[in-house]
Structures are given as C-alpha cells and as structure tokens.
TIFIKE-118942 format. One record per atom (N, C-alpha, C): x, y, z. Coordinates in steps of 0.2 Angstrom, whole numbers, plus 2048, in hexadecimal, padded with zeros to 3 digits. Atoms other than C-alpha are relative to their C-alpha. Layout:
# residues N
R  east  north   up
R     X      Y    Z
...
This chain:
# residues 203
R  east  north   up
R   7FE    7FC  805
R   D4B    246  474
R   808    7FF  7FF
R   7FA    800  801
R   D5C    246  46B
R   803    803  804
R   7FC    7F7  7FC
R   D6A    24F  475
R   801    805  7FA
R   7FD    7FA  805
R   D6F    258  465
R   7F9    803  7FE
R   806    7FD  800
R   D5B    25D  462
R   7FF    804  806
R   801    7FD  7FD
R   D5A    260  473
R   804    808  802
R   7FD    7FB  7FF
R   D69    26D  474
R   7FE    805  7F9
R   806    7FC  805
R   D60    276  462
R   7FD    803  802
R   806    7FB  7FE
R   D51    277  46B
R   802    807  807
R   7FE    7F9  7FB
R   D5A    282  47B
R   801    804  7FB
R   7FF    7FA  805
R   D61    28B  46C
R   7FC    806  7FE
R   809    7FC  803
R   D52    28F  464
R   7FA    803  807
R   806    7FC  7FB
R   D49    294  474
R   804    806  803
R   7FB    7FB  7FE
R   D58    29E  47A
R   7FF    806  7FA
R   801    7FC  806
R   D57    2A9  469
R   7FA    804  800
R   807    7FF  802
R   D44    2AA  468
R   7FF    805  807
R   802    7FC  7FA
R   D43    2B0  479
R   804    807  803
R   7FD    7FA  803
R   D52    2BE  476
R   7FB    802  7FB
R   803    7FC  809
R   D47    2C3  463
R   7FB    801  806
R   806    7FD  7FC
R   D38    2C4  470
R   801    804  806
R   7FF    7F8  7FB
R   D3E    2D0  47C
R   804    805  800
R   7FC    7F9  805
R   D49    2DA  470
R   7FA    808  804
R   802    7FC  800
R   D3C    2E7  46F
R   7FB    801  807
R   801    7FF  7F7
R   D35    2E5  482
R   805    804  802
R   7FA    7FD  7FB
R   D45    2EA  48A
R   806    804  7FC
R   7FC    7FC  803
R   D4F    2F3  47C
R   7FE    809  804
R   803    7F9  7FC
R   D46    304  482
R   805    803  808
R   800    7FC  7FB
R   D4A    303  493
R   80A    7FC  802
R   7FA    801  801
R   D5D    2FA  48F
R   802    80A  7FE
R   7FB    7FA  7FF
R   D63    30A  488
R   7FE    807  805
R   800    7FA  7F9
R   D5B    316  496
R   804    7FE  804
R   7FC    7FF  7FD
R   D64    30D  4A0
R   807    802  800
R   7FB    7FC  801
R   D73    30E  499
R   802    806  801
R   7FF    7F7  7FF
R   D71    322  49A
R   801    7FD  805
R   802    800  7FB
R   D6F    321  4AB
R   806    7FD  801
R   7F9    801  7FE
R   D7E    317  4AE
R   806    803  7FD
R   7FC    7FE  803
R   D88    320  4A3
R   802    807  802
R   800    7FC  7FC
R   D85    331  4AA
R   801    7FF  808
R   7FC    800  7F8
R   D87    32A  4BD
R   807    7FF  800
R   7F9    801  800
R   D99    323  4B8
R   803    807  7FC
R   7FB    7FB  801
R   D9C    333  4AF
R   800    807  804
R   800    7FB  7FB
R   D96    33F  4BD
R   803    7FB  808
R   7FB    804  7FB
R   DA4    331  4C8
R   7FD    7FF  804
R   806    802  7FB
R   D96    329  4D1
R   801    7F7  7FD
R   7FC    807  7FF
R   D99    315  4D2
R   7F8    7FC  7FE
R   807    803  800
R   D8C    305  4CE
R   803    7FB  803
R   801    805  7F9
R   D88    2F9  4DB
R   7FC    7FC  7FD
R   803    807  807
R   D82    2E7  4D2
R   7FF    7FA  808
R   801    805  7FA
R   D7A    2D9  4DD
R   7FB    7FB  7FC
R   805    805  800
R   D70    2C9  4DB
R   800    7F9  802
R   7FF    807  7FD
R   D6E    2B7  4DF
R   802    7FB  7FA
R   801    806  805
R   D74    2A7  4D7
R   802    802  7F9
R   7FD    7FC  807
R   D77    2AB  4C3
R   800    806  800
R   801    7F9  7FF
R   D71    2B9  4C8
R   807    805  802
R   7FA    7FF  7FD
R   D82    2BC  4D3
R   805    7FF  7FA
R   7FD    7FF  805
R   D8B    2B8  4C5
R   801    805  7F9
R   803    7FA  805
R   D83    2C5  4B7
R   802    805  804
R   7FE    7FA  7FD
R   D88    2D1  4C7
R   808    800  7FF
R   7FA    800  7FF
R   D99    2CC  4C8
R   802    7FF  7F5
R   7FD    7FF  805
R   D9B    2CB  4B5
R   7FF    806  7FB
R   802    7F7  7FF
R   D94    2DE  4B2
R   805    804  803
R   7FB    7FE  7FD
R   DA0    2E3  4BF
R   808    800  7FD
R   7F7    7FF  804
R   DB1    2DD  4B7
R   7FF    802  7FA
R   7FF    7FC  805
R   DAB    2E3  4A5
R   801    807  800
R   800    7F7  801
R   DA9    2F5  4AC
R   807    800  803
R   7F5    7FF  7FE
R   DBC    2F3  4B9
R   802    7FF  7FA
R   7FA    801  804
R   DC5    2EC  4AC
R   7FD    802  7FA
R   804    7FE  807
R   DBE    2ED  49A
R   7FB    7FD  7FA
R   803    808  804
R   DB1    2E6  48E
R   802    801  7FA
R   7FF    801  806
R   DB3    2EA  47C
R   807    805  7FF
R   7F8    7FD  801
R   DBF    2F8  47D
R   804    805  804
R   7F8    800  7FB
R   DD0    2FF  485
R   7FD    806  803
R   802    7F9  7FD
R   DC8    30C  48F
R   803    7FE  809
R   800    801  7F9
R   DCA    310  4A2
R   7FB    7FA  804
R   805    803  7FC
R   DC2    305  4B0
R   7FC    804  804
R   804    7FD  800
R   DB4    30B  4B5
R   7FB    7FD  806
R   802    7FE  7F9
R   DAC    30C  4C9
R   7FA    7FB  800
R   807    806  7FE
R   DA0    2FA  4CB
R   801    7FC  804
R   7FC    805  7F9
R   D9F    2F0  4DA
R   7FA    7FB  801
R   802    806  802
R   D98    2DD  4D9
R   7FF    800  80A
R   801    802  7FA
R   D8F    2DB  4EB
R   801    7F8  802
R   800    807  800
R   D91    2C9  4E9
R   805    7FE  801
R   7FA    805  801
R   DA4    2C4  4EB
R   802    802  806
R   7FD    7FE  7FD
R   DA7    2CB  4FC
R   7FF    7F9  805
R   802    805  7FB
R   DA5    2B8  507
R   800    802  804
R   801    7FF  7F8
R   DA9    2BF  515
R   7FA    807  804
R   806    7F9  801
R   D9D    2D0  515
R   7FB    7F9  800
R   808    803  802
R   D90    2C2  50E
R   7FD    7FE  806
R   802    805  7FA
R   D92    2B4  51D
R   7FE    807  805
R   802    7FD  7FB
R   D93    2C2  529
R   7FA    803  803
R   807    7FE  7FF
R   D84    2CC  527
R   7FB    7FB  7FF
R   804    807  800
R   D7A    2BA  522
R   800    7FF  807
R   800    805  7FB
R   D7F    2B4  531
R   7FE    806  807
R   804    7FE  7FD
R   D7E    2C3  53C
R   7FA    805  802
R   805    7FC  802
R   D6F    2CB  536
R   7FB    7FC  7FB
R   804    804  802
R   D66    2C3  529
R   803    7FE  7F6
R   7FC    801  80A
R   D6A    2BD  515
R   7FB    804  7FE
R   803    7FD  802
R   D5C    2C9  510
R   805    808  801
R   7FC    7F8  800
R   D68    2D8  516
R   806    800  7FD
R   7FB    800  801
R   D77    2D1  50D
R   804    806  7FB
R   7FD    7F7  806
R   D77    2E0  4FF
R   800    805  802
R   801    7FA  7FF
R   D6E    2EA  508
R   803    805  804
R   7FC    7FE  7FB
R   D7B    2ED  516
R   807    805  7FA
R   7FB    800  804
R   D89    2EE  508
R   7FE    808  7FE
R   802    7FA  801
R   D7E    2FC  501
R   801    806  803
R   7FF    7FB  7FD
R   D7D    308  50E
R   806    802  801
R   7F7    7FD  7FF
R   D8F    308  512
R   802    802  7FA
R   7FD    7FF  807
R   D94    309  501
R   7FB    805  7FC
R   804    7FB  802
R   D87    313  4F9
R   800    807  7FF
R   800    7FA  7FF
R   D86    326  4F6
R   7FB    803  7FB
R   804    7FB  806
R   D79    32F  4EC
R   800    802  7FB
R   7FA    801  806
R   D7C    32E  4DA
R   804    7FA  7FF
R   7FE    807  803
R   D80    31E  4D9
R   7FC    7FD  7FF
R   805    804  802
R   D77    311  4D2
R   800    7F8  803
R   801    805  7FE
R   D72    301  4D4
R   7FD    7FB  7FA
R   803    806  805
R   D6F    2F2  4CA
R   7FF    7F9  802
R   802    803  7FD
R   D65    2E6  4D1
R   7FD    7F9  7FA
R   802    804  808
R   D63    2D4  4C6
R   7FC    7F9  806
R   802    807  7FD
R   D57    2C7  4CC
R   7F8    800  7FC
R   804    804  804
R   D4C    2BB  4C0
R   7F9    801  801
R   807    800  801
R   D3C    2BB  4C8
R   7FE    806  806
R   803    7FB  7FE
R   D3D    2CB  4D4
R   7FE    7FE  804
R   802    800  7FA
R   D3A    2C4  4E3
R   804    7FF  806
R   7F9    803  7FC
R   D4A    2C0  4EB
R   7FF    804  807
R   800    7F8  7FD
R   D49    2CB  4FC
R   805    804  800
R   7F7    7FE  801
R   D5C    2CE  4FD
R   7FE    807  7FB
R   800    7FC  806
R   D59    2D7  4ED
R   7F9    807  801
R   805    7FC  7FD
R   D49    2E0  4F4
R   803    804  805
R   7FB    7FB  7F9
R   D53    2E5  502
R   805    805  7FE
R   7FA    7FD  804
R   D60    2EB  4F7
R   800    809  7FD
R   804    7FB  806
R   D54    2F5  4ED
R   800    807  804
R   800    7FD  7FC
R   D4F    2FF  4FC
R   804    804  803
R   7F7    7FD  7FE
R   D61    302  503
R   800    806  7FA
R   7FE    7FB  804
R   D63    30B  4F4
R   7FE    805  7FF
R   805    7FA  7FF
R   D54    316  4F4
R   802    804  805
R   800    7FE  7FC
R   D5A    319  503
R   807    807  7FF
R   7F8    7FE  802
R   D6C    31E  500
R   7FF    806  7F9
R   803    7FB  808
R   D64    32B  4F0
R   802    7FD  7F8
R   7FD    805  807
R   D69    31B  4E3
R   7F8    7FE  7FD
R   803    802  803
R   D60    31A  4D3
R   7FF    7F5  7FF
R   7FE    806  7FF
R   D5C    306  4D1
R   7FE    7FF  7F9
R   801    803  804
R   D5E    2FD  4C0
R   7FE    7F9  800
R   7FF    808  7FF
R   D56    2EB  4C2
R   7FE    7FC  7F8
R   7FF    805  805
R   D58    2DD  4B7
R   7FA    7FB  801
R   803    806  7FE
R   D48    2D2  4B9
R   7FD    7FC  7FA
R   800    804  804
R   D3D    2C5  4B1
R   7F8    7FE  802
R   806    800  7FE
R   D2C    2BF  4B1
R   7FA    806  7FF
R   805    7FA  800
R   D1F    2CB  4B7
R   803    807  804
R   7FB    7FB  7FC
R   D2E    2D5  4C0
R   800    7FD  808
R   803    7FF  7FC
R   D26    2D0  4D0
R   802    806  805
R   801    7FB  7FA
R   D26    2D9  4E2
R   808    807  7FC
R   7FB    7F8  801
R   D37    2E4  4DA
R   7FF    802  7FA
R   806    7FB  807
R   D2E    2EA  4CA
R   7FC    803  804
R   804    7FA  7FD
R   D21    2EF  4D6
R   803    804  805
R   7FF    7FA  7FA
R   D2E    2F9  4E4
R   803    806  7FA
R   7FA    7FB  801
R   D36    301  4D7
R   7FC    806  7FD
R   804    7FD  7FF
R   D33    312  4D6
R   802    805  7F8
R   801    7FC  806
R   D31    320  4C6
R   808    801  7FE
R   7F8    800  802
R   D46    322  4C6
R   802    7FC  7FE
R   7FD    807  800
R   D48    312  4C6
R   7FE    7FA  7F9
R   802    801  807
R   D49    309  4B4
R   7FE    7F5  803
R   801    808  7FF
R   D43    2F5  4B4
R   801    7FF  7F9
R   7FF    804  807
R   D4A    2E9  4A4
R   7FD    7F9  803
R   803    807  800
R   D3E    2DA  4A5
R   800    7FD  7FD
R   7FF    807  804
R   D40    2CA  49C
R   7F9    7FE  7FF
R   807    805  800
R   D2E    2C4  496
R   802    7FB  800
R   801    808  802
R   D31    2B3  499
R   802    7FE  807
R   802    804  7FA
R   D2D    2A6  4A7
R   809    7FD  802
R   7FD    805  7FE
R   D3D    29C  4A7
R   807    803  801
R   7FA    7FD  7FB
R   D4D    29F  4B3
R   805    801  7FA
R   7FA    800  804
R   D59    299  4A5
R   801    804  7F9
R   801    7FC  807
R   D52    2A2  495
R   801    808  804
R   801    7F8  7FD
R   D51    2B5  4A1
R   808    800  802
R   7F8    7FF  7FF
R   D64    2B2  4A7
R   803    801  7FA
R   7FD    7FE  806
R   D69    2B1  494
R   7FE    805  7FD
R   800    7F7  803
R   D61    2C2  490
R   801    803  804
R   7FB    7F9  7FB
R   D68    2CB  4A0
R   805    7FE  7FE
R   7F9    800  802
R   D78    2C4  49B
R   800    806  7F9
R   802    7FA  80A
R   D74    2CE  486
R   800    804  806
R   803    7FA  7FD
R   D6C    2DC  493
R   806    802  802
R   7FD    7FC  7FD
R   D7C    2DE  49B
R   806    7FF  7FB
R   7FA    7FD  801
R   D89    2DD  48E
R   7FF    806  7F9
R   803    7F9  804
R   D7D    2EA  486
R   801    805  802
R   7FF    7FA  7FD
R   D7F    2F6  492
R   806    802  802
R   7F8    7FF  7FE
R   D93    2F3  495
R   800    803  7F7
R   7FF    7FC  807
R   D91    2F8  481
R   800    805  7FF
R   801    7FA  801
R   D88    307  480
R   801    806  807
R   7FD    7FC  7F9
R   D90    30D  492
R   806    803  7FC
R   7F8    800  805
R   DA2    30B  488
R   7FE    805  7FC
R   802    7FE  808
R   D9A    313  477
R   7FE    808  803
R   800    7F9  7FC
R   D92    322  484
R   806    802  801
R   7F9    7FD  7FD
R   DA2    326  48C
R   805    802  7FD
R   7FA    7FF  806
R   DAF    324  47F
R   801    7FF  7FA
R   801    7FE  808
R   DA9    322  46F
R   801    7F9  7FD
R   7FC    805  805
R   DB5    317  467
R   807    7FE  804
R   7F9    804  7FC
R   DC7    30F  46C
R   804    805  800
R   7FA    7FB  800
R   DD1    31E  467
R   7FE    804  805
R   804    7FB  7F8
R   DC6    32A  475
R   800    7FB  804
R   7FE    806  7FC
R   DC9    31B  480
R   806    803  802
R   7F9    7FE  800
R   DDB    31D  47D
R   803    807  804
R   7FD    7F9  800
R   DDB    32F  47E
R   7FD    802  807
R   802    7FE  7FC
R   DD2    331  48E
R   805    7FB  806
R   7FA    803  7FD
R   DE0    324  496
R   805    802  7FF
C-alpha cells in the first residue's frame, strides 16, 4: 500500500472508531467527571496509574489537572504513579512489579480519593493490584479499558464507574483514552469554574 494511503487508512480507522464509541462511553465519561469534580471539590486528590502508553495518558492527565488545560484556573490535587523511578525499581525489585501502584496507594491514599486506573485490555496485574489497594484505602476506581474490560471490568464493584473502548486494537483504544481524558479535564474545569473569569476570581 502507498504510505500516503496507508496513513488515510490509520486516519479513517482512528475516527470511525472514536464515532463508534461516542455513544458507548459518553454516559459513563460524564459520571465520571461528577465524581471527580466533587472528590477535588470536597479536597480529596486523584491517583492515575498505568503501563506503557498507558503511563503516559497517566502522566498526561496529571499535568493537565497540576498545572492547567484549557483555562487559567488553580492546580488541582493529581498524582501520576508512573514518574517516581526510584519508588518503581524499588518495590519491583523488593517485592514484586505487580505491587508497584499498589504500595504507592496505600501510603498515599485516603478515603475519598479517587483512582483512575487506565489499561487497554484490563488485565495488567499491577493495575488489578492497584484496583484493590484502593478499595481498600475507601477509593472510588475510575478505569479506562478496552476490549471486553477483562479481569478489571469484572473486579470493579457498583461505585466504581468503567469507560470501555469497543475495540480490539491497542493503538486505536489509546486514541480514545487520550479524547476520554482531555474530556474529563474539560468538564472537571467547566464543573469547578465555569468559565476563565470564575477561574480568575477564585485565584
């Protein structure tokens, strides 16, 4: 195939596969939003974890809420489990890489806080382990998955909201958590503060 055909067709599969899970995951996009809008506005903090792109979409969530996404508002209490190398290596190394979030959780953690947990096919264990932590610590869990949700679609329990991507392929479910998550730094902004000038005036 041509390369310029071929970059088309990513285009066009990239699209079709956002238009096809618009109304799948719109529903449970703006519940969650609630739900994070109220934990940061009763001063309770989100905890973000994932593997691989996944780590990335947690780390890129995280700085739109610290610093800011669309508008001049306060930063806002989110913590990216992914960037801490020395926390990672150490609990990998003296424990297990299944415990790497979930250790971070418990210490960090507090009841009322959230969780947003992002992995493509839901089976990561780290991410299962993480999930738990939370429940344990009295954290609702928002996860990001893909496919059939697997094993963390089935732990998550009636509090706990799931956004799932119908679709099989890693690359196509990473570009709708990314839309999914600069939906929720949207309507978090738009819950809290309205507009730029109540931004302002609350700074």
């Amino acid at each position: 195939m041509d390369p310029h055909e071929r970059v088309a067709q990513l285009f066009h599969d990239s699209i079709r596969t956002k238009q096809q899970a618009l109304d799948q995951v719109a529903p449970a996009v703006v519940k969650a939003a609630h739900c994070m809008a109220r934990a940061l506005e009763e001063e309770h903090k989100i905890l973000i974890c994932g593997n691989g792109g996944s780590a990335a979409d947690a780390q890129h969530f995280s700085s739109e809420l610290l610093n800011r996404f669309e508008l001049d508002r306060p930063g806002l209490p989110a913590i990216a489990l992914t960037t801490d190398t020395s926390t990672l290596t150490s609990v990998a190394n003296d424990d297990s890489f299944t415990q790497v979030f979930a250790r971070q959780i418990r210490a960090l953690g507090q009841n009322g806080d959230l969780l947003l947990a992002i992995s493509t096919s839901g089976t990561s264990p780290n991410i299962l382990a993480a999930h738990q932590a939370a429940c344990e610590r009295g954290m609702r869990t928002v996860a990001l998955t893909g496919r059939d949700g697997g094993p963390l679609g089935a732990a998550l329990t009636e509090e706990d909201i799931e956004i799932r991507t119908p679709h099989q392929q890693t690359a196509r479910i990473q570009e709708v958590h990314l839309l999914i998550i600069h939906c929720l730094c949207d309507l978090i902004d738009h819950t809290l503060f309205g507009n730029s000038s109540s931004a302002e005036a609350v700074m």
